[in-house]
N, C-alpha and C positions, 0 to 999 in steps of 0.2 A: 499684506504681511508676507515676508517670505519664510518660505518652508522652508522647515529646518534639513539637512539632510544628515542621510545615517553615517552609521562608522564604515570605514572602508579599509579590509586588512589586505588588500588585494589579493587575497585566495580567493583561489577558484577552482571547481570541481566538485566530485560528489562523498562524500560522507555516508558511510553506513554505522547507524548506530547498535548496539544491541542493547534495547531498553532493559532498564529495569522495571519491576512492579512498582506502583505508586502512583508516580507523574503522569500526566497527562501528557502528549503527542508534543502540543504547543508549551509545559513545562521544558518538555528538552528542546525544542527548539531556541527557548529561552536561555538554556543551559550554555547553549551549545556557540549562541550569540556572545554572551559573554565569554568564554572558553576561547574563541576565536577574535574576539575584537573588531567581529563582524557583525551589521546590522541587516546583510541579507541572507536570511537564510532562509528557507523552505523544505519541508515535508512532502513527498510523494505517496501518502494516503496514513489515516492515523492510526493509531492503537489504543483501546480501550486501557483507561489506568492501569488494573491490575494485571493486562496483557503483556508481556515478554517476547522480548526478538529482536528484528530485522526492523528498523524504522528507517528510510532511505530520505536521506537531507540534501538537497542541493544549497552550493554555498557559492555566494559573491554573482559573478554574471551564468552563473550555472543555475541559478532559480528562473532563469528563462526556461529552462528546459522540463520544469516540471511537471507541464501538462501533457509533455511525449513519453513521460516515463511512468505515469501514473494507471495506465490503463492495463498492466501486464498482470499475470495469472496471478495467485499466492498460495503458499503453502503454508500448513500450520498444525501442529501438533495440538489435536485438544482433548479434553478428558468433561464427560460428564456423569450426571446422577439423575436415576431414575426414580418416579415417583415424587420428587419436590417439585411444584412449581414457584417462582418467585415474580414478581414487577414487573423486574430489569430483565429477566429470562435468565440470570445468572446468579453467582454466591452472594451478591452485595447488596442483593434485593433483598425484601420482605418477602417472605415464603404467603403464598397468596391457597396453599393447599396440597396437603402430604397425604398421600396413599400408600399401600403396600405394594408390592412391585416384586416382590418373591416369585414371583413364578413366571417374569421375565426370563428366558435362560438365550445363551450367546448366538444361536441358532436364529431363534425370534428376534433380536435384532439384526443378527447380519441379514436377516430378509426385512425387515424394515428400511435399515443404511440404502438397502438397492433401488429403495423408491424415488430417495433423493437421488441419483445421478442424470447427467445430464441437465437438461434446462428446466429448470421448475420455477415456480413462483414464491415471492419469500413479501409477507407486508414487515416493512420498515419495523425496529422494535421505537417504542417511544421513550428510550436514552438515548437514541439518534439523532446525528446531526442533520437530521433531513429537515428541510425547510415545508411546512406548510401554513399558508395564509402569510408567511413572511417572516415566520418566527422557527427556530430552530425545536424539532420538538423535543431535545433532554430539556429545554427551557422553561415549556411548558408541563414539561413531567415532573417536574423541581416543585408547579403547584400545586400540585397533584391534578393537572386537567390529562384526561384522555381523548384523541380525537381521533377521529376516522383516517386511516391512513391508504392508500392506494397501492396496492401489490406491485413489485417489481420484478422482472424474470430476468433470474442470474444462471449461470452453467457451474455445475460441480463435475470437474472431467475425474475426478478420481475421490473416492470415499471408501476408505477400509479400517475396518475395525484393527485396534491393534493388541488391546488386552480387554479382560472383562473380566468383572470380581462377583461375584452372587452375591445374597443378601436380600436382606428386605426393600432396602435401596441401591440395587445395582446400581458399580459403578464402572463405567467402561471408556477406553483413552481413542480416540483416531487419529488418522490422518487425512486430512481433506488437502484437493488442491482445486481452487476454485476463480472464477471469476473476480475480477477488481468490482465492490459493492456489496459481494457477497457478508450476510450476517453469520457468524458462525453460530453465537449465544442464538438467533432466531432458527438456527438447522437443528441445535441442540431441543429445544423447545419444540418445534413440530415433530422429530422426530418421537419425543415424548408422547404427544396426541394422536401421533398414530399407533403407538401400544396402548395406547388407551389410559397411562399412568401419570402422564405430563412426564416434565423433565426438563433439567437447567444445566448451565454449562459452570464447571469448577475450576476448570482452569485454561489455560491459551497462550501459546508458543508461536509464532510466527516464526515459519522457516527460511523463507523467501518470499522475496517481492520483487517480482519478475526475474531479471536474470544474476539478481545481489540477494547472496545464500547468507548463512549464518557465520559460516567461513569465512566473509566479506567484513562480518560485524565488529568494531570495536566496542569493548565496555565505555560504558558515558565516565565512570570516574577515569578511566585511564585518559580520558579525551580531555577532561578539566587537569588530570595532571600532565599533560604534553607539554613541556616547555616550547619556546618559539622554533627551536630550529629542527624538534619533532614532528607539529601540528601538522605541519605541510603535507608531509611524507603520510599521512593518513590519510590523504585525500585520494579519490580515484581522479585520473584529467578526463576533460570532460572528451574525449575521442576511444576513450574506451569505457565511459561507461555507455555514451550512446551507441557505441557502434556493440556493446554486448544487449542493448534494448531492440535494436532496430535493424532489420537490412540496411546493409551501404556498399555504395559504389566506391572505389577510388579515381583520382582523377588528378594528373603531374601535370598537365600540358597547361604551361603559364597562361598564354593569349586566352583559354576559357577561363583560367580561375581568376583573373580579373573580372573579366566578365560575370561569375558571380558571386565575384565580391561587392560588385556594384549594385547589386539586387539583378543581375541577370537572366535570364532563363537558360536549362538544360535541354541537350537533346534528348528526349522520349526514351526511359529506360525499361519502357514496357510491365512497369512493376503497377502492382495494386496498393495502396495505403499510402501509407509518409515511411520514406527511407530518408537515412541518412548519405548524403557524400563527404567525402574523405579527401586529403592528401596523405603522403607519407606518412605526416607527423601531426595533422591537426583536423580540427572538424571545419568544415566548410558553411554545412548548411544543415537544413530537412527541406525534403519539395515533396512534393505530390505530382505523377503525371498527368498532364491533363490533354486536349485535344493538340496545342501548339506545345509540346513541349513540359519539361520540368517547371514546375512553379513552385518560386519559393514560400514556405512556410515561415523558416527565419531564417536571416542571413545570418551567419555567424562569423566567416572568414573576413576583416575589416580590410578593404584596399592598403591603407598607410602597413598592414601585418607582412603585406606581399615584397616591399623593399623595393 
């Protein structure tokens, strides 16, 4: 039988969305597929429903790209409450146990907040999409099963309190910028455990994800209301979004960019990771150096492009 294939609007490049609460990640993606008359699109890391922000989509041959753009910091404006704990470690859970918390004050946790920095260890929460035994476990959390999960160590390069209200259930807003993996609702919740009060997370803003800020973001309705000869113009191309994720080189001299256009190799630019190469006006490639030279990761620049 042949496979069907998807829609093709020929755009191409990257889409920042700024979610609304509600939807899920893969709802706007949905969204955003019909909006555009595109069947490929991709997300470079998700956001819990009632989360708000920065969702970064690559569209059309720009979904190639989204395992080099996926691993960058992120920021987020969060707010939680001390003394509830919930399921989900967040509002949307069942409260699992309420304490008093009065005698928390902003001191006590800003010396708390300091424990999280840097690299700590965080166990996955179980409304995660983490796979174990082959099953996603919100999947399993749906049945209500709980299962042993494996601690993961992420980096919090930055953690500051930003406001804090007293009460019986203090409640106090941050700002974290942290690792790609990182749980905020799971920072929110041990932070809780080490005052000794628990605590859940009430709300969450994504500021950025990697180097596409809120500034970057369009609303998803204004995205559905774009007529055709708008949509476009909303797009980032894909040579400056990766070259805002990634080092890159430039590189004019025809006789090599043939070379790899054809899946070539570069000469050795002494960098560590995957960068990007450039021309004037387009992406080329990502490579990695290695002992002989640049090896390509993907080619991007097509020979028939070069004229």
């Amino acid at each position: 039988m042949a496979r069907r294939r998807g829609r093709s609007s020929g755009l191409e490049g990257v889409l920042v969305v700024d979610k609304p609460a509600g939807p899920t990640s893969h709802d706007v993606v949905q969204t955003v597929r019909r909006a555009l008359g595109e069947s490929r699109v991709g997300h470079t890391g998700t956001l819990d429903p009632a989360a708000t922000g920065v969702l970064v989509l690559c569209v059309g041959r720009a979904t190639r790209l989204v395992r080099f753009l996926q691993a960058g910091r992120k920021t987020y404006a969060a707010r939680m409450v001390l003394g509830i704990t919930t399921d989900s470690q967040d509002a949307d859970g069942a409260v699992l146990r309420t304490v008093p918390a009065g005698h928390v004050d902003e001191r006590t946790l800003c010396e708390a907040l300091t424990r999280f920095q840097g690299r700590i260890e965080q166990v996955p929460p179980m409304v995660s999409a983490v796979k174990v035994d082959g099953e996603r476990l919100h999947v399993k959390a749906r049945r209500g099963e709980e299962v042993a999960r494996e601690p993961r160590t992420v980096t919090i390069d930055d953690l500051i309190l930003d406001t804090f209200e007293p009460g019986e259930h203090p409640e106090a807003s941050f700002l974290v910028t942290c690792s790609a993996g990182t749980y905020i609702r799971t920072l929110a919740h041990d932070v809780g455990e080490v005052l000794g009060v628990g605590g859940s997370l009430r709300g969450l803003r994504r500021l950025a994800n990697g180097p596409f800020t809120s500034e970057d973001a369009h609303p998803l309705e204004h995205i559905v209301a774009a007529g055709p000869a708008e949509i476009g113009g909303l797009l980032l191309d894909v040579r400056t979004a990766i070259t805002r994720a990634l080092p890159h080189v430039t590189v004019d001299d025809p006789d090599l960019l043939r070379t790899l256009a054809r899946g070539g190799r570069l000469p050795s630019q002494d960098r560590a990771g995957t960068y990007a190469v450039v021309d004037p006006t387009r992406l080329v490639g990502l490579y990695r150096d290695g002992p002989d030279g640049g090896r390509p990761e993907l080619v991007w620049l097509r020979p028939e492009e070069l004229g």
